[in-house]
C-alpha positions in Angstrom: 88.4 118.3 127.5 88.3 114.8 125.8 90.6 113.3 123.4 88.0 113.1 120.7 87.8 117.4 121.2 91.3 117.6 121.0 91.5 115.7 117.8 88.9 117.9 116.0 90.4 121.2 117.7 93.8 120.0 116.6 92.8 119.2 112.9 90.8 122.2 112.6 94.1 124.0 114.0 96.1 122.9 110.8 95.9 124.4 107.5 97.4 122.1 105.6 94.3 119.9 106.6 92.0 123.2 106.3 93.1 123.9 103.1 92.6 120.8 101.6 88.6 120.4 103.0 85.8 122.5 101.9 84.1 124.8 104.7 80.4 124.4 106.2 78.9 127.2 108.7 82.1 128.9 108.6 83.9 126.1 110.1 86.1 123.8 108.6 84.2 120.4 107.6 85.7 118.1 110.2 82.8 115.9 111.5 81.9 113.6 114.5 80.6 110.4 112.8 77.4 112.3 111.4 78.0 114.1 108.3 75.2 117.1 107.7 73.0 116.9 104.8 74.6 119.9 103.8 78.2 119.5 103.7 79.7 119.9 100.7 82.8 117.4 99.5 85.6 117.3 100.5 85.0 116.9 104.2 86.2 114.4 106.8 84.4 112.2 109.5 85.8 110.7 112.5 84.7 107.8 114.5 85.6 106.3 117.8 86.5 102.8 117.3 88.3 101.4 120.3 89.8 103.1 123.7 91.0 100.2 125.8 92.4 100.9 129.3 95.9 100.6 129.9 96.5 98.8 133.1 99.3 97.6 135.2 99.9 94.9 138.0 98.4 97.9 141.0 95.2 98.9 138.2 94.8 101.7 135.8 98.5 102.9 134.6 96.8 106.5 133.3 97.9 106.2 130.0 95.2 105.6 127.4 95.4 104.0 123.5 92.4 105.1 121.8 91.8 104.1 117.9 90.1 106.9 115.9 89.1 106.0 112.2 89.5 109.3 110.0 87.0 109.5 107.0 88.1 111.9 104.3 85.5 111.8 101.8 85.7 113.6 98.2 84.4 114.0 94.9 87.9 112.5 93.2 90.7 110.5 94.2 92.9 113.3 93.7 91.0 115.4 96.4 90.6 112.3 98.2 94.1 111.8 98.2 95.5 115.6 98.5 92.9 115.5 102.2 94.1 112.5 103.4 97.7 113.5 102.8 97.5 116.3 104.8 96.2 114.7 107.5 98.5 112.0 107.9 101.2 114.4 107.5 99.6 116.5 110.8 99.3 113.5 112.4 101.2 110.6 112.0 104.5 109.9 113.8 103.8 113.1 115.7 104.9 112.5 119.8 104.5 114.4 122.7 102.8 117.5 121.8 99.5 119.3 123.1 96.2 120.4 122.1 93.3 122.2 123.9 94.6 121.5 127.5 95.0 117.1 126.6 98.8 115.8 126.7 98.9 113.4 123.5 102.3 111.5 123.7 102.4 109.8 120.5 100.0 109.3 117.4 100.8 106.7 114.6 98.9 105.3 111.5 98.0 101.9 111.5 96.3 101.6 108.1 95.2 103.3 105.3 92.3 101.9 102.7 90.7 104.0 99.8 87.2 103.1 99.0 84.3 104.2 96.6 81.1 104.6 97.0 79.1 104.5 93.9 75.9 107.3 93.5 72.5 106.1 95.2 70.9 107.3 91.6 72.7 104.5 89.8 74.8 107.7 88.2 78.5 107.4 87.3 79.1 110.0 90.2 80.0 109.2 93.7 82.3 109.6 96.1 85.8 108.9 97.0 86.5 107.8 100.5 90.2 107.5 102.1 90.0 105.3 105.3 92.5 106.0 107.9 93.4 104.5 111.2 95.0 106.4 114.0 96.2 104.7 117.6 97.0 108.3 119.8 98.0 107.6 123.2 97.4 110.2 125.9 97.6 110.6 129.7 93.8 110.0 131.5 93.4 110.6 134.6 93.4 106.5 136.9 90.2 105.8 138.3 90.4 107.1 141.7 87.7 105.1 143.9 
């Protein structure tokens, strides 16, 4: 399983992320970079931004450091906030624990932005946006050939 399923399958694991998100398809609205047309606010997004091997002087050490970017988009800064509180509870600091068969030794927030994005109609609605960014580190199997 890759890190990037383990992330989702370990945010969608928590309620304390759950709770705070709305549901789409019976499933809590945690998204790979593409957000559905039909998701309702709040949800939350994650992209890949960087996974840079880790090497040593003999090659690849085995040991990954991949940054993820977690979007948590809502219709306030309150539920903006409330979301991306709950996920930086679930996630940052947190070492040495498993999810869905992947080994994640440690996970630690690196920044956090908040962000609006006014309506496309030129209304006073839009929508909230907390940016976070998450370096996990995890054991990958070395190249073998």
């Amino acid at each position: 399983m890759s890190i990037k399923t383990s992330l989702f399958n370990y945010l969608k694991s928590r309620t304390e992320v759950t709770g705070a998100i709305s549901a789409h398809q019976g499933q809590p609205s945690i998204f790979p970079q593409i957000v559905p047309e039909s998701a309702v606010l709040p949800y939350i997004s994650i992209d890949r931004l960087s996974e840079p091997s880790v090497q040593h002087m003999g090659g690849a050490s085995g040991i990954a450091s991949v940054t993820f970017q977690i979007n948590v988009w809502a219709a306030t800064s309150e539920a903006a906030e409330t979301a991306s509180e709950a996920v930086r509870n679930v996630l940052d600091g947190k070492n040495r624990f498993s999810q869905s068969g992947e080994y994640i030794q440690a996970s630690h927030l690196l920044m956090q932005i908040d962000d609006f994005q006014p309506a496309e109609d030129g209304s006073e609605a839009g929508t909230f946006r907390t940016i976070m960014d998450f370096r996990i580190w995890y054991a990958r199997a070395a190249p073998t050939g």
